[in-house]
VMD Tcl script that draws the C-alpha trace (Angstrom):
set ca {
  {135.54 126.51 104.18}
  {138.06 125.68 101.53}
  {137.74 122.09 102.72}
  {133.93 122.00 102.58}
  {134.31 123.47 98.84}
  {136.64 120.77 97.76}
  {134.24 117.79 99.51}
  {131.57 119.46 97.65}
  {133.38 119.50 94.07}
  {134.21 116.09 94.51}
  {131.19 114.67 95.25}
  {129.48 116.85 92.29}
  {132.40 115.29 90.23}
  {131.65 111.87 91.17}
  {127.85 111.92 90.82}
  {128.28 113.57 87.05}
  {130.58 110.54 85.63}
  {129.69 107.89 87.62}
  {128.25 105.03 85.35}
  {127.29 101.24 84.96}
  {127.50 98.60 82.41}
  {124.52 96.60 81.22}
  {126.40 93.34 80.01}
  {124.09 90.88 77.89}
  {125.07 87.39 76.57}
  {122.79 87.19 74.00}
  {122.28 84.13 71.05}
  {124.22 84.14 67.60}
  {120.98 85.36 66.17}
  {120.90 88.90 68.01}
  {124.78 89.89 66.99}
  {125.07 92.81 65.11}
  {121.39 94.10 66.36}
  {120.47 97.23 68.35}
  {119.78 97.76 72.29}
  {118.41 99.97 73.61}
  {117.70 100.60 77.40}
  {115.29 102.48 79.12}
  {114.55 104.02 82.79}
  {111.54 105.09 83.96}
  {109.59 108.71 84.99}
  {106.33 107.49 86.05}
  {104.85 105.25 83.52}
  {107.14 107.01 80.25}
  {109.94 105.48 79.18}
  {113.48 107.24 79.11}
  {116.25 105.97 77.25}
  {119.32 105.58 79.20}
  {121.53 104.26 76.34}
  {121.72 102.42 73.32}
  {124.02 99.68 72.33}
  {124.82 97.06 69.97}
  {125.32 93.45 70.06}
  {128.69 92.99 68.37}
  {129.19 89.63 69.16}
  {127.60 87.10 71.65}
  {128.47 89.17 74.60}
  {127.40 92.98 74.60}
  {127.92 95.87 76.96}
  {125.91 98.88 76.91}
  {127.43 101.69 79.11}
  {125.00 104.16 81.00}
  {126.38 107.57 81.96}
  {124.22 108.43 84.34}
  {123.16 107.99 87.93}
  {120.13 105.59 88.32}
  {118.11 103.75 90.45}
  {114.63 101.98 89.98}
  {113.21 99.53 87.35}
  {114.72 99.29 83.57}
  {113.83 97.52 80.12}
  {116.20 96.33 78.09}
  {114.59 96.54 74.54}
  {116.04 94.05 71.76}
  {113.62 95.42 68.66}
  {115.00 91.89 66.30}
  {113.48 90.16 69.01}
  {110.56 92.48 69.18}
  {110.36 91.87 73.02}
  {111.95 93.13 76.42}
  {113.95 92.06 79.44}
  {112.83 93.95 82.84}
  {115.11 94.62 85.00}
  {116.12 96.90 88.22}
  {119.62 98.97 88.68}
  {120.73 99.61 91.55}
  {123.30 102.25 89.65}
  {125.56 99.22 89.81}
  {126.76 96.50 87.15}
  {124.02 94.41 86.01}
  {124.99 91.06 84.16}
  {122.15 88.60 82.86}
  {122.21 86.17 79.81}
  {119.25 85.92 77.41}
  {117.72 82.75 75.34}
  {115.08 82.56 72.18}
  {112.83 80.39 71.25}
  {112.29 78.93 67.65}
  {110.53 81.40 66.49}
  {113.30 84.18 67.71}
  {111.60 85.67 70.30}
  {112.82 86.47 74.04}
  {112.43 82.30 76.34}
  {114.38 82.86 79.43}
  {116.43 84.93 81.13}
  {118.93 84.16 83.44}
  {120.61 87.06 85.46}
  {124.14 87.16 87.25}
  {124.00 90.09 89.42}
  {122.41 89.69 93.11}
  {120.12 92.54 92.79}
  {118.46 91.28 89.60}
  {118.66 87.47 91.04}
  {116.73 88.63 94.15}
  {114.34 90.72 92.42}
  {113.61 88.34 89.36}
  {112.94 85.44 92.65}
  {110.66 87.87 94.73}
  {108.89 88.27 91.22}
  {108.06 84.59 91.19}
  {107.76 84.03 94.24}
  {105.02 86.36 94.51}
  {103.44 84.88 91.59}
  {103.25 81.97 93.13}
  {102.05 83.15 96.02}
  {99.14 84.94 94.26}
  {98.46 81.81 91.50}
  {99.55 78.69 93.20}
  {99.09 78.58 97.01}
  {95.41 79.13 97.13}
  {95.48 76.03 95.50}
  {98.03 74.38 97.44}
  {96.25 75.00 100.56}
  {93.08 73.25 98.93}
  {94.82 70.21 97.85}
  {96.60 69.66 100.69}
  {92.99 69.07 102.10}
  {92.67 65.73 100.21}
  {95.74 63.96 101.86}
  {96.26 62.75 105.16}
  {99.31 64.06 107.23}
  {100.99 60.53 107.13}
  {101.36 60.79 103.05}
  {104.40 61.93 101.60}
  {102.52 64.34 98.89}
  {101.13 65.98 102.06}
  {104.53 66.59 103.56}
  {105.84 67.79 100.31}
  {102.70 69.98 99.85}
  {103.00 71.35 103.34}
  {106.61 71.89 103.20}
  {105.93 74.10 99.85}
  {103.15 76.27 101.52}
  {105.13 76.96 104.39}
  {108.07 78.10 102.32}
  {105.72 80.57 100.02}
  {103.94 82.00 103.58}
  {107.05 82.99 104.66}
  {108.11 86.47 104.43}
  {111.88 87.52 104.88}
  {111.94 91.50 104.51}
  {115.65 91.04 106.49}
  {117.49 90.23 102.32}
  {116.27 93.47 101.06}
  {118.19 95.29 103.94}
  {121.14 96.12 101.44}
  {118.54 96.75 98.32}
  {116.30 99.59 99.63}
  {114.81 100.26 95.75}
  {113.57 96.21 95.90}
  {112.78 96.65 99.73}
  {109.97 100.00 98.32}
  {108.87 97.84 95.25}
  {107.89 94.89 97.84}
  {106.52 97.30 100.22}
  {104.14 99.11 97.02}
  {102.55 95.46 96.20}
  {99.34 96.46 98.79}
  {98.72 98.89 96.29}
  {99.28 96.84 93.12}
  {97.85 93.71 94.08}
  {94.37 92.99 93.06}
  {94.00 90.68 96.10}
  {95.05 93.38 98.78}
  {93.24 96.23 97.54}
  {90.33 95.72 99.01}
  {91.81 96.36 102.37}
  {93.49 99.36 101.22}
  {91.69 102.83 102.13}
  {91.66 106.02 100.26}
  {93.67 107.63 103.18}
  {96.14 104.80 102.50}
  {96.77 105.48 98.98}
  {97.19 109.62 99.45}
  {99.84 108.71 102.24}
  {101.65 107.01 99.68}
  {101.50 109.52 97.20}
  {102.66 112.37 99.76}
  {105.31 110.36 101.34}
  {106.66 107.72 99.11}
  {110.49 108.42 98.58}
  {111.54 109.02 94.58}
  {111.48 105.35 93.79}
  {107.54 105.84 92.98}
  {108.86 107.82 89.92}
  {111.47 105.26 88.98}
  {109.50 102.26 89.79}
  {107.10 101.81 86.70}
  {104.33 101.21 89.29}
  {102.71 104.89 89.76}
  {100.28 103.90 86.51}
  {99.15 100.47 87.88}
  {98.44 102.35 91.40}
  {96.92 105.10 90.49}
  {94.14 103.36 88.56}
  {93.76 101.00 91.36}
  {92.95 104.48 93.20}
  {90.55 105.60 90.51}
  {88.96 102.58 91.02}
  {88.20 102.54 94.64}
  {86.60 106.00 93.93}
  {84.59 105.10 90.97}
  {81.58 106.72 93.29}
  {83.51 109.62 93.00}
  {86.51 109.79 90.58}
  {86.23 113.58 90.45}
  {86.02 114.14 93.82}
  {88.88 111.55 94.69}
  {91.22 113.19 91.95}
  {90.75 116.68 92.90}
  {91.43 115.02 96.69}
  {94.92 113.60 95.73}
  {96.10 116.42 93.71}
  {95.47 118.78 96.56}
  {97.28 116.21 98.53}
  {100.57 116.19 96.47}
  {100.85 119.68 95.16}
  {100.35 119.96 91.51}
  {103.25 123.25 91.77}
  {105.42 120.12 92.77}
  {107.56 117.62 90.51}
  {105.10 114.36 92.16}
  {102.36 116.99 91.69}
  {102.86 117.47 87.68}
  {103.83 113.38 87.61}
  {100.57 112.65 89.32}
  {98.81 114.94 86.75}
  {100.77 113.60 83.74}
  {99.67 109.89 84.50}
  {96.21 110.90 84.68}
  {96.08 113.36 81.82}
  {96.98 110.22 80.16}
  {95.09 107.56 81.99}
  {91.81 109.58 80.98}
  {93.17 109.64 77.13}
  {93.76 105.94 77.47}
  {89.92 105.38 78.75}
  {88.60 107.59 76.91}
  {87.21 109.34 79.87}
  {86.98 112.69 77.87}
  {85.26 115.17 80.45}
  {87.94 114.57 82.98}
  {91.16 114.20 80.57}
  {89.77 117.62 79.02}
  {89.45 119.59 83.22}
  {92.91 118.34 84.46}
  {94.44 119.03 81.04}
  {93.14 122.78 81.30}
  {94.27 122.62 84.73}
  {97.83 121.37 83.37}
  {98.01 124.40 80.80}
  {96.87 126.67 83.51}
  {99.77 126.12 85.76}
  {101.95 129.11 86.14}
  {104.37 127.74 88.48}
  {108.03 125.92 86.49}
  {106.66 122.87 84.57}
  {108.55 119.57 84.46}
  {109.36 117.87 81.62}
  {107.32 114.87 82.31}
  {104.09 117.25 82.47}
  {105.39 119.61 79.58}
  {105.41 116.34 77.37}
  {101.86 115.13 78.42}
  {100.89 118.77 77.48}
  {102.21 118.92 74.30}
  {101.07 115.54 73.34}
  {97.62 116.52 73.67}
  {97.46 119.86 72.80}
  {98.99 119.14 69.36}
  {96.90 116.75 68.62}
  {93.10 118.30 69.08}
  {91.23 118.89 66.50}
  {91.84 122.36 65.26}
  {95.37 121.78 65.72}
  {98.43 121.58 63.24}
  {99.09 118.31 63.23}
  {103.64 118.00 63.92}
  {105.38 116.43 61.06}
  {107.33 113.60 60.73}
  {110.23 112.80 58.52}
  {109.38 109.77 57.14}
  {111.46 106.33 58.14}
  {111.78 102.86 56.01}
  {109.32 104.65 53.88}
  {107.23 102.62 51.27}
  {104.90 103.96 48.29}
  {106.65 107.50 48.72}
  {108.65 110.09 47.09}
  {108.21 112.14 49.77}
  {109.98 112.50 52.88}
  {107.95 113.82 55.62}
  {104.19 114.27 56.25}
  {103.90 117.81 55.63}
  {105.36 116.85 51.67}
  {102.52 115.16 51.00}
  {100.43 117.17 48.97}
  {96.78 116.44 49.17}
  {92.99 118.24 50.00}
  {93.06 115.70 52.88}
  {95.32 113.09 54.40}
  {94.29 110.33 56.66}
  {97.15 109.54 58.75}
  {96.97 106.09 60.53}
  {99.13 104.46 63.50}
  {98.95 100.65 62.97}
  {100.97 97.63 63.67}
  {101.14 94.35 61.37}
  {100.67 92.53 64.49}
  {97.17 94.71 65.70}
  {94.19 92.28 64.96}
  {92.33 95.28 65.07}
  {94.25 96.69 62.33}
  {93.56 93.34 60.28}
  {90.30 93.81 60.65}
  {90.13 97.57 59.53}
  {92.69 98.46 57.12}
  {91.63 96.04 54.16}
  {88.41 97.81 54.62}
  {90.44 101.00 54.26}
  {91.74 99.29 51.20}
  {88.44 98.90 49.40}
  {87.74 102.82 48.99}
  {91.33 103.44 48.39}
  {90.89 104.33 44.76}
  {87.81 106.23 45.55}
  {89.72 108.43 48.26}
  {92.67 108.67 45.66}
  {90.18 110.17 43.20}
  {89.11 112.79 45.60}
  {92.91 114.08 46.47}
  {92.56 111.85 49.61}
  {95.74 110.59 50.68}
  {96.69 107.94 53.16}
  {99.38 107.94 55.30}
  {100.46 104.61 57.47}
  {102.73 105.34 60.96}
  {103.70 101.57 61.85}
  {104.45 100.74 65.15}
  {106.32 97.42 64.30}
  {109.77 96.72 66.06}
  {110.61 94.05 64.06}
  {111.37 95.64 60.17}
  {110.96 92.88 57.86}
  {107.86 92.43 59.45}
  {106.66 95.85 58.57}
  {107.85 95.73 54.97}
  {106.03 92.34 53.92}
  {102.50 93.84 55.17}
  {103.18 97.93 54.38}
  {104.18 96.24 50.55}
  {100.45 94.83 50.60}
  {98.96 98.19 50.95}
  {99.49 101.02 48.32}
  {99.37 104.05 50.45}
  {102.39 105.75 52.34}
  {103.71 103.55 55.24}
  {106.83 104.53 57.34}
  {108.24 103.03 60.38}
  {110.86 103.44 62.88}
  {111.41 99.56 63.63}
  {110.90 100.66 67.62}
  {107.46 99.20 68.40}
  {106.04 101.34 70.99}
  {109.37 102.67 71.88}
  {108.82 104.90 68.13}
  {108.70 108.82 68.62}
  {104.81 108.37 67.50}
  {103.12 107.48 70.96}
  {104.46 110.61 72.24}
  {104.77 113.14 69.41}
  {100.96 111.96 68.42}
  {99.60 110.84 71.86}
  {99.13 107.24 70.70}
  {97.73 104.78 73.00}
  {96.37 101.96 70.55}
  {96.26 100.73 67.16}
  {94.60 101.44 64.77}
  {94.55 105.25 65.78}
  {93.02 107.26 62.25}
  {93.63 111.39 62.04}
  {91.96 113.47 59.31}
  {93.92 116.43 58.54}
  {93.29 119.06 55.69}
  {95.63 120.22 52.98}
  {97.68 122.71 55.92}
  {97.69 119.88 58.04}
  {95.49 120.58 60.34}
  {93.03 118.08 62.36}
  {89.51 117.56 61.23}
  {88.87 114.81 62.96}
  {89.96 112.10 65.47}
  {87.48 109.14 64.58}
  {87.64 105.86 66.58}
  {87.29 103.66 63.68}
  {87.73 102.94 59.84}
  {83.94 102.96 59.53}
  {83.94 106.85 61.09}
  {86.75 107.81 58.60}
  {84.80 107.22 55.49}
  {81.58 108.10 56.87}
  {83.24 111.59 57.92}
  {84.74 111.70 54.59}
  {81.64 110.47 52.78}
  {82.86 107.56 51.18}
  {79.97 105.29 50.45}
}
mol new
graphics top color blue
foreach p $ca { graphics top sphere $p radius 0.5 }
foreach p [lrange $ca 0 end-1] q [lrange $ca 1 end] { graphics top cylinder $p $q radius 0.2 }
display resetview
């Protein structure tokens, strides 16, 4: 017994400090600049650790046990670096282009060197031999192009499952394509898909792809999306954690579409659970609940603030705010917030305040365009890694809230020209 006990303890121990390094060689231009890196639960992000770039080689240390796809997020850059663990040392070195942003990527480790080549060569496979196979039709067998041509199809038909034997996370991901792939679904069935669901091994969670499929299954039962949904969460238990993950992705997948009848059933559905609620589906929940209309809109303490003396949202003393979530890089924004602009002094005359949530990683950025608009702007210099997308259940820019002078939601309009007509701004 005793020696069961002590087997036990040890492996406990091990499992709560074991850890991996992240090590980066990254250009001159990135020293002294943030990391961060994420894991996945479903299709949210988790962040595993953050580091910094102290000089051209950087190490960010994770403390915890992981396997499945990760993002290395370097917000100077404002772009990412995928990448799998393996809950082993990863090692890959980074280039930029001339205008600072993320070129190539070249990794060290054999997990992330395998991966990164069935990536491309599945590209390839999907982009390029179709039209290998057609040129190859112009040649005669006695040319050299032909050989060459011939040689290259053969090597991207070929399928080796035998290197993922030691790398069972890459050996699911491969294995999930059928499901991703827009050339393959056809053949897949909706029997298919709900045996994946029910059986698939805790990689789905961790592999970033549970989003990407689970649309794909929406879509093959676009005679019948109710029906189908109702089908696969009876299939994977909604009283389970897959259940609640399931439910969580398409809470949000129906936000994202704007599909409102259904995001509005399995969100009641989601609040009338009575069974233990995961975190992932406690988030969703809260996302959406605290942001109907009706409801008090959560505050924010305000970050890089411009055009304030305040320091959070609820400090802003007005008969109504319109809070906006916007990005200096959102066309859409470009298009709507000068128009915004125009019955600024009107609003301001009526008490109306305006209050900009920027979703730009990249600070400087931010600052030149937030300094060209008079209102409140605040940012956290995370893109869409910021607290906003969650906290406010933000899916695209521009997203426009009306509150009241207690903060609570009047109104969710879709655009700039539903804000002032609400408000009746001529």
């Amino acid at each position: 017994m005793k020696k069961i006990l002590f087997a036990g303890t040890f492996f406990l121990s091990a499992w709560a400090f074991s850890q991996f390094n992240v090590k980066i060689a990254v250009p001159s231009y990135l020293v002294d600049s943030d990391i961060y890196l994420y894991g996945f639960n479903g299709s949210k992000d988790i962040l595993f650790a953050k580091g910094k770039a102290g000089s051209t080689n950087a190490v960010v240390k994770v403390d915890k046990r992981y396997t499945g796809m990760m993002r290395a997020f370097f917000p100077k850059a404002n772009g990412s670096v995928n990448l799998i663990s393996e809950n082993k040392d990863i090692s890959f070195a980074l280039d930029l282009d001339s205008g600072n942003r993320i070129s190539n990527i070249v990794f060290a480790d054999e997990a992330n060197q395998l991966f990164s080549n069935q990536v491309e060569t599945q590209r390839k496979q999907e982009l390029i031999l179709p039209a290998l196979i057609q040129i190859k039709d112009f040649y005669k067998p006695t040319e050299g192009f032909y050989k060459s041509l011939d040689q290259e199809i053969n090597t991207l038909s070929k399928k080796d499952n035998s290197q993922y034997a030691s790398h069972p996370f890459i050996e699911f991901y491969q294995n999930s394509q059928k499901f991703v792939s827009q050339d393959k679904i056809a053949d897949v069935k909706t029997d298919d898909f709900i045996n994946y669901f029910t059986k698939s091994s805790e990689y789905l969670e961790t592999s970033g792809l549970m989003k990407p499929i689970l649309i794909n299954y929406l879509n093959i039962s676009k005679s019948n999306v109710e029906g189908g949904v109702d089908q696969l969460l009876a299939a994977v238990n909604v009283e389970t954690p897959r259940g609640q993950t399931v439910l969580s992705e398409l809470i949000d997948i129906f936000n994202s579409y704007n599909m409102v009848k259904l995001k509005e059933k399995y969100l009641k559905e989601g609040n009338n659970l009575k069974c233990t609620i995961t975190d992932r589906l406690a988030t969703t929940l809260k996302s959406n609940n605290n942001t109907e209309v009706g409801a008090k809109i959560p505050n924010n303490t305000f970050a890089n603030a411009i055009h304030s003396k305040y320091k959070s949202l609820y400090d802003v003393k007005a008969s109504k705010k319109i809070v906006v979530f916007w990005s200096s890089t959102c066309s859409h924004c470009e298009a709507e917030l000068p128009k915004l602009l125009e019955k600024y002094e009107q609003l301001k005359a009526q008490n109306i305040e305006v209050v900009a949530f920027s979703l730009d990683s990249n600070l400087d950025e931010y600052k030149a365009k937030a300094n060209v608009y008079p209102w409140i702007s605040a940012s956290e210099g995370k893109g869409w890694y910021s607290s906003y997308g969650e906290t406010y259940n933000v899916n695209a820019t521009p997203t426009y809230f009306i509150i009241d002078s207690d903060n609570k939601i009047l109104s969710k309009p879709d655009h700039v020209g539903d804000v002032l007509s609400f408000l009746k701004v001529n």
